[in-house]
N, C-alpha and C positions, 0 to 999 in steps of 0.2 A: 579321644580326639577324632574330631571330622573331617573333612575335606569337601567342599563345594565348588563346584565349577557349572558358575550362571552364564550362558552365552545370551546373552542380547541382541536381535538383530531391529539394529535404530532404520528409522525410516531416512531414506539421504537427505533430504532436506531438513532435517531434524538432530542431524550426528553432533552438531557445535555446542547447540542449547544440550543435549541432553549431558553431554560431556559436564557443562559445566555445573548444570542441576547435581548430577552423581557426585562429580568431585565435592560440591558444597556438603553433602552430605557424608563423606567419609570418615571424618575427623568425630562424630556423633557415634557411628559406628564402630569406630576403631575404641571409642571408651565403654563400650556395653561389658557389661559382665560375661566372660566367654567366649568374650572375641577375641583371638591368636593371631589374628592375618587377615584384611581384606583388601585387595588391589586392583583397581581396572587395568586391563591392560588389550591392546589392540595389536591383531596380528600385524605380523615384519615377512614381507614377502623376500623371499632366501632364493629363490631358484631351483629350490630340491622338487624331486619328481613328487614327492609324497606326500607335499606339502598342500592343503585347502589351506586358500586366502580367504578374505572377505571384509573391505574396508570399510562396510557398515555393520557387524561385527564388535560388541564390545563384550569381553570377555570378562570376568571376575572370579579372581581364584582368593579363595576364603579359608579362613582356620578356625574351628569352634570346639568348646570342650568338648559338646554333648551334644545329641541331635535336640534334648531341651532346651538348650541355649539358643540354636539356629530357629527354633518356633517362634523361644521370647523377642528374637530381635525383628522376625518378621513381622509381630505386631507392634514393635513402639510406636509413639507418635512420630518417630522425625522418618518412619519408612512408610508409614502412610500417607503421610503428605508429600513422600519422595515417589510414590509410586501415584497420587492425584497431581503432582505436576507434568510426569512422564510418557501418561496411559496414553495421552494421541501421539506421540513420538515412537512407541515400540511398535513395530511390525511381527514378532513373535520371542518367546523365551523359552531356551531351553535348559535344566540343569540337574547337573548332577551330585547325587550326594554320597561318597567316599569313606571307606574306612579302609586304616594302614593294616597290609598281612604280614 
């Protein structure tokens, strides 16, 4: 098993639409073969010293059997057209890809 953590940073004027472009597309993802876990989620400012906020920031923590799985799902059709709806909305991506010790 993997572990992925995609940080998205939306453009601000762009965070509603793309919110609900991702969400449309979740449900597609969560049925792929491989898929354990995918969920957007957007940091919750706490007040702790330690904490980076960032309310354009969207975060995706993901669960996949295999780093093969996480390729396949990069190329379906419903993330290519998820990522041709998107591309002027993101302002940069970063992620990382995890395994349990």
């Amino acid at each position: 098993m993997i572990h992925v953590i995609a940080s998205i940073k939306v453009k601000e004027d762009s965070l509603d639409a793309f919110i609900d472009v991702f969400k449309a597309n979740v449900p597609h993802v969560l049925k792929e073969s491989g898929c354990l876990g995918y969920e957007p989620v957007k940091d919750l400012p706490t007040g702790l010293s330690i904490q980076e906020t960032d309310p354009a920031v969207i975060t995706i923590i993901e669960k996949w059997e295999s780093p093969e799985a996480l390729k396949a799902h990069l190329a379906t059709p419903h993330m290519v057209e998820y990522q041709k709806k998107t591309k002027d909305m993101v302002a940069g991506v970063s992620v990382k890809i995890l395994e349990p010790v």
